[in-house]
Backbone as CSV, one residue per row, in Angstrom:
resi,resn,N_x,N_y,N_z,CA_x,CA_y,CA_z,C_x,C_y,C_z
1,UNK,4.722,-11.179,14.356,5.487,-10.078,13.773,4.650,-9.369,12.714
2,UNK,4.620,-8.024,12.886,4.349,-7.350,11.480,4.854,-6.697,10.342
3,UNK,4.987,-7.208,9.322,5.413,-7.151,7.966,5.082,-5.257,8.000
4,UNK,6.253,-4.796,7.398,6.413,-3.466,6.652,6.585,-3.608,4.989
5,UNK,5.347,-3.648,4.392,5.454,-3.222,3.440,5.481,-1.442,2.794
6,UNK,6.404,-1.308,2.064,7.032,0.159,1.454,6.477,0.445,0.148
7,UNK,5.360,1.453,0.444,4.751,2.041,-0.895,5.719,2.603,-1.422
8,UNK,5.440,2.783,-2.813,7.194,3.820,-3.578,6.114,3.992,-4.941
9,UNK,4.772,4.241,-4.669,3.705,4.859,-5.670,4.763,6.769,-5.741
10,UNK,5.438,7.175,-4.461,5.732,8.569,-4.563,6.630,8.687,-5.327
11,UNK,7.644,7.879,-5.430,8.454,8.061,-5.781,8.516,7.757,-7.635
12,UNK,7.573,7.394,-7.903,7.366,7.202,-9.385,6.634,8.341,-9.918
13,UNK,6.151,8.939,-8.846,4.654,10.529,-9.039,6.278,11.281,-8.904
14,UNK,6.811,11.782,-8.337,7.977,12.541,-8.840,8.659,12.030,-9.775
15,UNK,8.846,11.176,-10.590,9.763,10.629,-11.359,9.266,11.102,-13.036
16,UNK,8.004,10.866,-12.893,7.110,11.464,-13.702,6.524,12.627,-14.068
17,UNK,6.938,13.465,-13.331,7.053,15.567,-13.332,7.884,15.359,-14.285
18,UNK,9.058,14.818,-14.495,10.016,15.360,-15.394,9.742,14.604,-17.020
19,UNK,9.840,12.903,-16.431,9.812,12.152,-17.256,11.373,11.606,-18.050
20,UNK,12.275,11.859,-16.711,13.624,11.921,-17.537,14.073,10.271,-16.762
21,UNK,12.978,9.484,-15.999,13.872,8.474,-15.102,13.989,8.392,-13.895
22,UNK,14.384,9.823,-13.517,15.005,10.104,-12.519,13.524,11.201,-11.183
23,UNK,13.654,10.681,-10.084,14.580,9.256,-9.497,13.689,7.764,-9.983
24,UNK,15.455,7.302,-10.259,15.210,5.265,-10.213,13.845,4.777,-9.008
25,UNK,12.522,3.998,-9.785,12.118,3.415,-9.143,12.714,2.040,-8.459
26,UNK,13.479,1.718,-9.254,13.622,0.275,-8.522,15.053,0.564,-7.576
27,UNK,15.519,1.459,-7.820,16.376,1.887,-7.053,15.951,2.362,-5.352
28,UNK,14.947,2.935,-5.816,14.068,3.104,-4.538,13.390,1.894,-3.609
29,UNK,13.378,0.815,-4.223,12.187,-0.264,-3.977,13.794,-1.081,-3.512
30,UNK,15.148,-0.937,-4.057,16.332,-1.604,-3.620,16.663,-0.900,-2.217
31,UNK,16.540,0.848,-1.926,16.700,1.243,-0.637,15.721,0.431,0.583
32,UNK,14.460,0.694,-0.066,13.712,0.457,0.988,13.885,-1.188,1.810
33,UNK,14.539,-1.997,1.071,14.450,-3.507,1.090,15.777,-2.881,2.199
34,UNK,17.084,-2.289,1.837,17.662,-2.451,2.572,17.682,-1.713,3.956
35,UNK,16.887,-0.738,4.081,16.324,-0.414,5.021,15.632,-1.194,5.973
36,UNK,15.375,-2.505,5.674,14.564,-3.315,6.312,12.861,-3.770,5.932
37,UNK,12.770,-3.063,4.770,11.088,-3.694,4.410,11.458,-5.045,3.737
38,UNK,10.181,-5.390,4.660,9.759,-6.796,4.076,8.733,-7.120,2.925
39,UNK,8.381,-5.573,2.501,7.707,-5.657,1.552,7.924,-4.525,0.427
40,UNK,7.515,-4.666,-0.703,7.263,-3.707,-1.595,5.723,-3.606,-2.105
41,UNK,5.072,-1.933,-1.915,3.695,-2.207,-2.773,3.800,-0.985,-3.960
42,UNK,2.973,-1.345,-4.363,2.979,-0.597,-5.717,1.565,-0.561,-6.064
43,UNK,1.164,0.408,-6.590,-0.607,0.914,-7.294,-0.476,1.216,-8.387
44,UNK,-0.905,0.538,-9.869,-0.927,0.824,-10.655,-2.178,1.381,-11.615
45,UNK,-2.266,2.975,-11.124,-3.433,3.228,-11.764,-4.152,3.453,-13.044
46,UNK,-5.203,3.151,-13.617,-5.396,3.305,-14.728,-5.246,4.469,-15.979
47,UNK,-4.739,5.416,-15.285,-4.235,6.760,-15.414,-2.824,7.300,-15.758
48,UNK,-2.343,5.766,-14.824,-0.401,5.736,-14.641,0.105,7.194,-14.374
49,UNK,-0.672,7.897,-13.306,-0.106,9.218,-12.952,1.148,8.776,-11.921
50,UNK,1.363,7.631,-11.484,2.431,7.071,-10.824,3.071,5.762,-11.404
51,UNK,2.699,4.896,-11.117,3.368,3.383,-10.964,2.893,3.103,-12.405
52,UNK,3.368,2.464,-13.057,2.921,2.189,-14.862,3.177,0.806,-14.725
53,UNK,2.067,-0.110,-15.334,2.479,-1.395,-15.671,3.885,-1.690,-16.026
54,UNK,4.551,-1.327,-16.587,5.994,-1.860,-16.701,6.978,-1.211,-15.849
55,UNK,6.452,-0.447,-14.325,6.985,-0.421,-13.269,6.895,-2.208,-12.904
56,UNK,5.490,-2.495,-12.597,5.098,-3.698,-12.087,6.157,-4.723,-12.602
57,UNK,6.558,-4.925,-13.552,7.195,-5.689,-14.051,8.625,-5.890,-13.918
58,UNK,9.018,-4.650,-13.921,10.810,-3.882,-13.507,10.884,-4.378,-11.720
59,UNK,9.771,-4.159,-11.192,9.829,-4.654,-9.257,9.871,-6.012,-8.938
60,UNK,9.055,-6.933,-9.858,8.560,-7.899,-9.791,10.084,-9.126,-10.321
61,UNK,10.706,-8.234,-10.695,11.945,-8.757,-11.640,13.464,-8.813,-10.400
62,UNK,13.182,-7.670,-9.131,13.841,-7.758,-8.203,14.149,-9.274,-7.714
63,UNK,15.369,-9.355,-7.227,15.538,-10.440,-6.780,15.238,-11.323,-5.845
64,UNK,15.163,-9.909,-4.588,14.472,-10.236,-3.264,13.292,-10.647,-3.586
65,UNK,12.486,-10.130,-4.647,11.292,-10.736,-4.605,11.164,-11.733,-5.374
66,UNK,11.877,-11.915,-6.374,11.530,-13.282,-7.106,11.494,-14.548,-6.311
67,UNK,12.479,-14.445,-5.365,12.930,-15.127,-4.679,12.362,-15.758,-3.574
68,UNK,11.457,-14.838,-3.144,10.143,-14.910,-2.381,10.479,-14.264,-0.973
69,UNK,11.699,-13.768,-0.481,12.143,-13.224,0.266,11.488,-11.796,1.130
70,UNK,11.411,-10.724,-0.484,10.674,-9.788,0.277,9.518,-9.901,-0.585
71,UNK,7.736,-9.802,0.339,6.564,-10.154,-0.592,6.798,-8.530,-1.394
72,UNK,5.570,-9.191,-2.154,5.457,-8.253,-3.282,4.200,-7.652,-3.702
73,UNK,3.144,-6.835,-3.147,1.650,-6.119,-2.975,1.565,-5.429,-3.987
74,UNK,0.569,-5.656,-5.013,-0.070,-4.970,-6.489,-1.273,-4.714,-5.522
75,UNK,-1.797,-3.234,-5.763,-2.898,-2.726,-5.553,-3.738,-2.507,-6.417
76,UNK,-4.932,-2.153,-6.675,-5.639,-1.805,-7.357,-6.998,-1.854,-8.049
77,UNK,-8.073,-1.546,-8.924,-8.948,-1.796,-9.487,-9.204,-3.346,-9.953
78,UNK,-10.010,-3.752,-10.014,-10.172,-5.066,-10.897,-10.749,-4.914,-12.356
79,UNK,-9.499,-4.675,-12.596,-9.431,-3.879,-14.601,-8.721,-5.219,-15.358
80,UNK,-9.242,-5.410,-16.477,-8.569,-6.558,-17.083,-7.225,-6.320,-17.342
81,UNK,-6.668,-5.458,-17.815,-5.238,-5.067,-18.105,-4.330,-5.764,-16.994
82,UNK,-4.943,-5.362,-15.819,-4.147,-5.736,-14.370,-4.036,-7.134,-14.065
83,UNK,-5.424,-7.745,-14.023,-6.089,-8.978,-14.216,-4.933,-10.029,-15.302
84,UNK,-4.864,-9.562,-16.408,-3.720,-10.498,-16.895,-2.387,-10.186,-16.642
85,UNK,-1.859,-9.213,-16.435,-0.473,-9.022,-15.708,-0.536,-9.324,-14.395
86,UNK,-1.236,-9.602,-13.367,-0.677,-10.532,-11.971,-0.618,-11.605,-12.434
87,UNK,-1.337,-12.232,-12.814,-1.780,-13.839,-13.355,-0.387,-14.284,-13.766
88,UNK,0.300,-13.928,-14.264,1.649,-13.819,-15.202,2.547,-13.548,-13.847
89,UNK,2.805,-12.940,-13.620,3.873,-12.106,-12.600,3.621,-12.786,-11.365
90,UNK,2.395,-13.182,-10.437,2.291,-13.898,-9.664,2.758,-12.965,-7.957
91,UNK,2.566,-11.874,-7.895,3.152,-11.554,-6.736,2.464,-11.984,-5.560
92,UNK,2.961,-11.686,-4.223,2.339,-12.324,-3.079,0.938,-11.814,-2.538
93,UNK,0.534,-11.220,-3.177,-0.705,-10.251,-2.702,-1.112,-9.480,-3.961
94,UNK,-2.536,-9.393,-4.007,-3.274,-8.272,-4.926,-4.340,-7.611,-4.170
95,UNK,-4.534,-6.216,-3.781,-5.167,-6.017,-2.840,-5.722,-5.173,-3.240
96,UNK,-7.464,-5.539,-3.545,-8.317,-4.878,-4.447,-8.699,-3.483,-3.803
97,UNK,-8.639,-2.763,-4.430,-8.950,-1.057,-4.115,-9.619,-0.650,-4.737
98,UNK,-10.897,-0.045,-3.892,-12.264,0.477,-4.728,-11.720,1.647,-5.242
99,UNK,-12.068,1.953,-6.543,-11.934,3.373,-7.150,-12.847,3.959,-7.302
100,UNK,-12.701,5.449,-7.433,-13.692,6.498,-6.998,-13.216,7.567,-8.641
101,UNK,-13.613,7.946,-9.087,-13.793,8.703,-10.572,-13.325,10.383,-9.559
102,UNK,-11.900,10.728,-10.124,-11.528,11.693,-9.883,-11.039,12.083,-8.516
103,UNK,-10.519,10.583,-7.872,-10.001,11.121,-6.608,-8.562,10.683,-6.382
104,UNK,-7.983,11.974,-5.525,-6.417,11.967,-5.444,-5.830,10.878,-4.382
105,UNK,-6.657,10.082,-3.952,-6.187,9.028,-3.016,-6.812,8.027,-2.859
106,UNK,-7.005,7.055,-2.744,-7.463,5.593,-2.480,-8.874,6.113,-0.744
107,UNK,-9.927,6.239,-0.941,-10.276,6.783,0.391,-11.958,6.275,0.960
108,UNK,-12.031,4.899,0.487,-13.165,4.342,1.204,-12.835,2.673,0.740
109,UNK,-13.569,1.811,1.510,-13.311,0.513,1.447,-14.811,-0.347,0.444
110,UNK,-14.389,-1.095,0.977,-15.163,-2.276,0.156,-16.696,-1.676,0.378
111,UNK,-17.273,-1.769,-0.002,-19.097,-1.257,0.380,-19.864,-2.644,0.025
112,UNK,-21.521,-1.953,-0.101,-22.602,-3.132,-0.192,-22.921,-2.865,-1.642
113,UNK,-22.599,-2.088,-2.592,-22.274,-1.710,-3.888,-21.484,-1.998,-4.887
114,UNK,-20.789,-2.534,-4.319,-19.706,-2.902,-5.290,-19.814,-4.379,-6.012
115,UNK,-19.002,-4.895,-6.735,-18.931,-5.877,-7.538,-18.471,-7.387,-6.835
116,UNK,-19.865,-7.238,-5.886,-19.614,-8.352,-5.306,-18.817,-10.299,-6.054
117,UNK,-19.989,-10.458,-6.925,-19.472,-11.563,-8.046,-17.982,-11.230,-8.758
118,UNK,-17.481,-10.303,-9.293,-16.506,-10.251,-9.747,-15.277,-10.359,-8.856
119,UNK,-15.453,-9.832,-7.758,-14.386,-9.850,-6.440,-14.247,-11.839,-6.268
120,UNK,-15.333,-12.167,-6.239,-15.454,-13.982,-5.830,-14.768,-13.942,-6.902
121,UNK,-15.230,-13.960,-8.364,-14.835,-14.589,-9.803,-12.693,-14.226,-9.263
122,UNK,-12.497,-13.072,-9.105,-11.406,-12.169,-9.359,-10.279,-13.252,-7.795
123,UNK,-10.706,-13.370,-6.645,-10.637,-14.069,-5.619,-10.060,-15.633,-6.153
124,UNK,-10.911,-16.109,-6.668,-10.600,-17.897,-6.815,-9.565,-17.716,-8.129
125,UNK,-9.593,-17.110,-9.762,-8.765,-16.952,-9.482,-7.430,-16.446,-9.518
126,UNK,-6.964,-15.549,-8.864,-5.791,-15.072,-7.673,-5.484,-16.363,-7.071
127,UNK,-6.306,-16.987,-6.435,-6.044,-18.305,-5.502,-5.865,-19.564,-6.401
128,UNK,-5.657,-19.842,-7.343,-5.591,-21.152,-8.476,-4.018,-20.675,-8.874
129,UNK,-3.412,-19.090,-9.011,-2.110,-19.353,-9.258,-1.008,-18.874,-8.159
130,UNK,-1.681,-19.213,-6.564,-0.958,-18.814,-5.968,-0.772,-17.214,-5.151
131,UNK,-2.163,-16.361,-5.366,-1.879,-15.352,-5.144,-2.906,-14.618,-4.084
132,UNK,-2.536,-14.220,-2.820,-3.352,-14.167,-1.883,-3.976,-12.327,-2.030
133,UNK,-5.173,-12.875,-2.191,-5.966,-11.661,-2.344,-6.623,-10.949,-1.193
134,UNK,-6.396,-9.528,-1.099,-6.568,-8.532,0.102,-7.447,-7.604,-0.579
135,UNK,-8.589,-7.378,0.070,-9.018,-6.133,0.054,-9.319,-5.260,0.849
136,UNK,-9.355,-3.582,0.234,-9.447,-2.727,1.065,-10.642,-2.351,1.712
137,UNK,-11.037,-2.142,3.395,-11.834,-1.927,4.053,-12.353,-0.862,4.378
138,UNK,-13.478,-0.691,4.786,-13.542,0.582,5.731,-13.257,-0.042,7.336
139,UNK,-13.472,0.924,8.284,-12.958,0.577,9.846,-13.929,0.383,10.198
140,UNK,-15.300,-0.587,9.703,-16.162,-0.912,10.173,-16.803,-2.854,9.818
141,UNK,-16.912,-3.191,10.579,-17.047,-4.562,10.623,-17.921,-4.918,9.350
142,UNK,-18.844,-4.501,9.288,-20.026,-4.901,8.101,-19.240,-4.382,6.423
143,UNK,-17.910,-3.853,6.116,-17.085,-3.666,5.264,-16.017,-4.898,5.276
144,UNK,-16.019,-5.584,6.397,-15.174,-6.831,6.476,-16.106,-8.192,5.745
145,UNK,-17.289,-8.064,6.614,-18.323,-8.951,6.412,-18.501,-9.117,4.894
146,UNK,-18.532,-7.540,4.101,-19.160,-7.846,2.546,-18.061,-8.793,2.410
147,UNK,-16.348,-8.139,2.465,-15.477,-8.898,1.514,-15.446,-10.038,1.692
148,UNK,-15.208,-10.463,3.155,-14.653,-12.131,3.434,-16.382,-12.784,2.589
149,UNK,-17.287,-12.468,2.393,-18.206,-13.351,1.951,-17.951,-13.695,0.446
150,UNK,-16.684,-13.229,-0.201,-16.466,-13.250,-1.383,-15.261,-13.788,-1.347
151,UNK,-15.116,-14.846,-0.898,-13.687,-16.300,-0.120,-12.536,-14.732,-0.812
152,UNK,-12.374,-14.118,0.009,-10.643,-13.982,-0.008,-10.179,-14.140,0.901
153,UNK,-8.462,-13.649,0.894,-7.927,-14.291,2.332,-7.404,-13.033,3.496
154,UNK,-7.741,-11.850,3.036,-7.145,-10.999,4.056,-7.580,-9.460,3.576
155,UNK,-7.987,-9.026,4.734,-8.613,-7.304,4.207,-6.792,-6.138,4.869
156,UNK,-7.269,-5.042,3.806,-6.465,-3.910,5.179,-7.778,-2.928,5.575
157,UNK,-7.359,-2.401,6.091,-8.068,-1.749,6.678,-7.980,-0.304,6.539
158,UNK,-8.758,0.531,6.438,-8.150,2.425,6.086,-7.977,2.816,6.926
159,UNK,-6.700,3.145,7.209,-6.498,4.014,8.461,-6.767,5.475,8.271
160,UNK,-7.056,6.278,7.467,-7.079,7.707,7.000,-7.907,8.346,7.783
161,UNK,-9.180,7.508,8.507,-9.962,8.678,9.565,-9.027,8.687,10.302
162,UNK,-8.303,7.760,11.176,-8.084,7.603,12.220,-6.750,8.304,12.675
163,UNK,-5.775,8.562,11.756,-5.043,9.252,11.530,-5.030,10.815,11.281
164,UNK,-6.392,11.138,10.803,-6.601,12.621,11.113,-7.398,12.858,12.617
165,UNK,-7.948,11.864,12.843,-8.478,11.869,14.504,-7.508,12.025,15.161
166,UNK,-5.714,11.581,14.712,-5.036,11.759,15.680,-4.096,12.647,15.710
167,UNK,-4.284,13.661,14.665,-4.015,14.678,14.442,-4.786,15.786,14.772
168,UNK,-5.991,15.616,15.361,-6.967,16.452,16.453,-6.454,16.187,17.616
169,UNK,-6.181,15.468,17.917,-5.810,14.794,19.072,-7.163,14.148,19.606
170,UNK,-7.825,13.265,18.774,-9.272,13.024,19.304,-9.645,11.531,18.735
171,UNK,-8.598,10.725,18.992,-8.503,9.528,18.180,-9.152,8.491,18.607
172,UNK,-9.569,7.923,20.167,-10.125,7.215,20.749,-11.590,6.574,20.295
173,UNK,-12.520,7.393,19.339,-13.237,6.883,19.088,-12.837,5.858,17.720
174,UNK,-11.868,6.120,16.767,-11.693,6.147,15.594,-10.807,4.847,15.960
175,UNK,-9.772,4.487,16.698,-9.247,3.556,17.352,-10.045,2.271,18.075
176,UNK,-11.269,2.432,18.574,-12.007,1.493,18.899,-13.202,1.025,17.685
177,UNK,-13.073,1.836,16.485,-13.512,1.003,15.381,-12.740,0.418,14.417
178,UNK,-11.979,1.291,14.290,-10.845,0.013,14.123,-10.269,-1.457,14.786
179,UNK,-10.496,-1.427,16.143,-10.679,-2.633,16.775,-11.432,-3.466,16.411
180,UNK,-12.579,-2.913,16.426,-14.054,-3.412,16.476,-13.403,-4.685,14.734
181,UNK,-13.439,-3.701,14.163,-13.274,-4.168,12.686,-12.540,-5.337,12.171
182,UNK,-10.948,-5.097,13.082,-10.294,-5.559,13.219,-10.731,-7.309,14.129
183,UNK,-11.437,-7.173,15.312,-11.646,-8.608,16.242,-12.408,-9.421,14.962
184,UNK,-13.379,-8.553,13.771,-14.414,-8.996,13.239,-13.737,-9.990,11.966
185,UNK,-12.623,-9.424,11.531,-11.535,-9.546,10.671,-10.952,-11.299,11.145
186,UNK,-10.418,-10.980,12.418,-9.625,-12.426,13.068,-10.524,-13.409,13.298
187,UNK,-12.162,-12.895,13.564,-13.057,-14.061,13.521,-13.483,-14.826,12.358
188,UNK,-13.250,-14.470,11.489,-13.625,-14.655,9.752,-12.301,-14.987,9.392
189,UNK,-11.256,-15.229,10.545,-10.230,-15.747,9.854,-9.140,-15.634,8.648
190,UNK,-9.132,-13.948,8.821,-8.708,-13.320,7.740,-7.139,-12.775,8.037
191,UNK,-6.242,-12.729,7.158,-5.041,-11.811,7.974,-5.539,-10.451,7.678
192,UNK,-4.680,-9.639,8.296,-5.103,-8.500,8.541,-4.032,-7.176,8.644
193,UNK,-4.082,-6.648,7.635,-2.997,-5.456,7.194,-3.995,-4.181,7.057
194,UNK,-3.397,-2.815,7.530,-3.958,-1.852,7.630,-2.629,-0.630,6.618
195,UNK,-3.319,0.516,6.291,-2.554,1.333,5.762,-3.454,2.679,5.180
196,UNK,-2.896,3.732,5.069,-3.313,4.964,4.638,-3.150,6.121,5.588
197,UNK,-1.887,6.777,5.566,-1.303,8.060,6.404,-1.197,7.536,7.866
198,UNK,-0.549,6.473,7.820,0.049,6.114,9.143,1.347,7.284,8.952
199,UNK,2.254,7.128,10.354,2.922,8.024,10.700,4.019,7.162,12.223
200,UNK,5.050,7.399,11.808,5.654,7.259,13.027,5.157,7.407,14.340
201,UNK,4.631,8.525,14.498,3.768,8.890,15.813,2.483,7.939,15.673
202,UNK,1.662,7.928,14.673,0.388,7.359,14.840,0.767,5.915,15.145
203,UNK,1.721,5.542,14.777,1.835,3.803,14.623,1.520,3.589,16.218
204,UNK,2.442,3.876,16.840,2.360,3.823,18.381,0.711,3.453,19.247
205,UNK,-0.105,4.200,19.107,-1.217,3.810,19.887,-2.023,2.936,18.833
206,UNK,-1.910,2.925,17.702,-2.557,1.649,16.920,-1.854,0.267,17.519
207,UNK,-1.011,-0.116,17.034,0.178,-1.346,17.501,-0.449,-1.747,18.878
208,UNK,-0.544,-0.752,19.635,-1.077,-1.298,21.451,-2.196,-1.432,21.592
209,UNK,-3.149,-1.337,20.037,-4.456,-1.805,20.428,-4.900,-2.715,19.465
210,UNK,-4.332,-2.996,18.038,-4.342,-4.034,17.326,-3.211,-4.718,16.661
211,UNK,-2.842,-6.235,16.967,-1.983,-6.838,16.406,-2.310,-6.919,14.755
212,UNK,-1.217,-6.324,14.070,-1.658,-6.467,12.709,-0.700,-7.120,11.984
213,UNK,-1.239,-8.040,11.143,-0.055,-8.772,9.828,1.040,-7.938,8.810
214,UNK,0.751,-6.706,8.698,1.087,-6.249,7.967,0.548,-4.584,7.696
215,UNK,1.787,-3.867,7.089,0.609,-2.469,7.171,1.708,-1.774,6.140
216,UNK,1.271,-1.603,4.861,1.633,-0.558,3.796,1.338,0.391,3.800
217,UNK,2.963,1.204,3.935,3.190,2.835,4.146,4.275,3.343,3.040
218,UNK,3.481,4.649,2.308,4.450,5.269,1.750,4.748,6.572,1.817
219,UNK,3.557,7.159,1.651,3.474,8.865,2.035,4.529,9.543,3.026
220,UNK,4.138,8.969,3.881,5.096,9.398,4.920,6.732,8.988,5.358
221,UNK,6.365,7.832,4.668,8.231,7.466,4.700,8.653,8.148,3.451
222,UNK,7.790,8.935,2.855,8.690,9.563,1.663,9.427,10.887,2.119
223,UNK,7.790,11.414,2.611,7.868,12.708,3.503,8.644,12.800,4.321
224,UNK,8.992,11.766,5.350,10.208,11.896,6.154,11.418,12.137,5.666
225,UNK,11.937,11.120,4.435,13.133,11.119,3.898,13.285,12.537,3.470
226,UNK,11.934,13.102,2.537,12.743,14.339,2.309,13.394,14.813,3.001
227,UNK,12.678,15.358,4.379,13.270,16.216,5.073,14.288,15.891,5.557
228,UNK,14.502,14.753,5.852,15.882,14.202,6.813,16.756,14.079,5.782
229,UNK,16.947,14.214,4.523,17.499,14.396,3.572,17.741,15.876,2.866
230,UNK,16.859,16.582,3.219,17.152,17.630,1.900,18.123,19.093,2.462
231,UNK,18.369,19.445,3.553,19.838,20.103,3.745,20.818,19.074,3.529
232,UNK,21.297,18.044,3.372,22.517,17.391,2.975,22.724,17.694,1.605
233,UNK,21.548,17.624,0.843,21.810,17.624,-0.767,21.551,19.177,-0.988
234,UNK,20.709,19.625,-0.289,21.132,21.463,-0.501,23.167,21.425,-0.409
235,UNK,23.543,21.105,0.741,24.675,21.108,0.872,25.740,20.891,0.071
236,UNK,25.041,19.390,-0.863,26.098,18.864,-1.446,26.053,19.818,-2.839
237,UNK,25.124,20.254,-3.281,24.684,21.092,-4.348,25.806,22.305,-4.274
238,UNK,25.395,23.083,-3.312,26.354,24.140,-3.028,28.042,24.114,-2.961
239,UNK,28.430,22.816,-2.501,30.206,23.163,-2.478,30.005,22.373,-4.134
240,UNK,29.257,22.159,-5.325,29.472,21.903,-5.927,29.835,23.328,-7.152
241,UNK,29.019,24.275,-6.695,28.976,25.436,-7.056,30.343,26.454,-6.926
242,UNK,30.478,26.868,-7.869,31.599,27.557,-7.696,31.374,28.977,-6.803
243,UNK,32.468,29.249,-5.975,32.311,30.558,-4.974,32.200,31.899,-5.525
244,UNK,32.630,31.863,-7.013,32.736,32.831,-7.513,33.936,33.773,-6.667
245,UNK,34.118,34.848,-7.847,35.595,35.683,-7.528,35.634,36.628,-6.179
């Protein structure tokens, strides 16, 4: 089976235009559970243009998740701030995300550059209090290879080419490296969760070519709701309005 974990990073980036509350994050992170996710993720960036450490804390406080019921995915940098708030909080996953200085989305994986020793140091331990560490990939095997050599227990994978490949309609190549990545992933014995602008439509020919553990989506289940939502509340807005004389 594969786990749906429910990004609700959007729903805190609108919450924060105003700064009045509104809309309730955890209210959101309570829909999505009853909607059927088995997960909640959350990114808390160093910036807090969305998710703010004492989001982390307000989610983490849910019941479903205390409980161990629905897991619970912290994304992000390996920043000390973060570093002592999982340690504490303990959720089911921390799933390291390379950051890039000035970019509006999470949009390359692990490299041969990065902080290899600190990922091991950051890895064991995550794993001493219980907390299974994921990091983010590119769709290429030798991006699997750096991480698993740094004992963690499970990569995702970026789906973001592959998803605009399939929005060309030209996805076939972008789909068989993701495979590729993916067989390289199950040989190294890793679980294996993918995420970044999946789509109702896209899910479909991914799913029939890789079994995956898990795959965190938010963008688009936000994007959907609007729309499948927003003539009802135009609606409800309006008979709230008086007809005038």
């Amino acid at each position: 089976m594969t786990l749906l974990s429910v990004n609700i990073n959007k729903i805190a980036l609108l919450r924060n235009s105003r700064g009045t509350g509104t809309p309730d994050l955890v209210q959101g992170a309570q829909l999505a559970i009853a909607g059927g996710a088995q997960g909640i993720t959350v990114h808390p960036r160093e910036d807090q243009r969305h998710i703010t450490l004492d989001d982390v804390i307000a989610v983490a406080d849910l019941p479903e998740i205390k409980s161990g019921q629905v897991e619970f995915n912290v994304e992000g940098d390996m920043r000390e701030d973060l570093f002592n708030m999982v340690r504490v909080l303990k959720p089911t996953q921390f799933t390291v995300v390379p950051v890039m200085a000035g970019e509006v989305t999470s949009s390359r994986g692990w490299r041969a550059y990065d902080d290899h020793d600190h990922l091991e140091y950051w890895a064991a331990e995550m794993r001493e209090v219980g907390i299974r560490t994921a990091v983010f990939v590119d769709p290429e095997p030798t991006s699997v290879e750096l991480a698993a050599a740094c004992t963690i227990e499970a990569v995702e994978i970026y789906t973001g080419d592959y998803a605009a490949a399939f929005e060309r309609g030209d996805h076939a190549a972008a789909l068989d490296a993701i495979e590729r990545t993916a067989n390289t992933a199950r040989a190294l014995s890793l679980r294996l969760n993918g995420g970044h602008d999946l789509t109702v439509d896209n899910l479909g020919p991914l799913c029939a070519r890789v079994q995956f553990d898990e795959f965190s989506i938010g963008h688009h289940i936000a994007s959907d709701a609007l729309f499948r939502g927003f003539s009802g509340a135009v609606a409800d807005f309006k008979s709230a309005v008086p007809e005038g004389v």
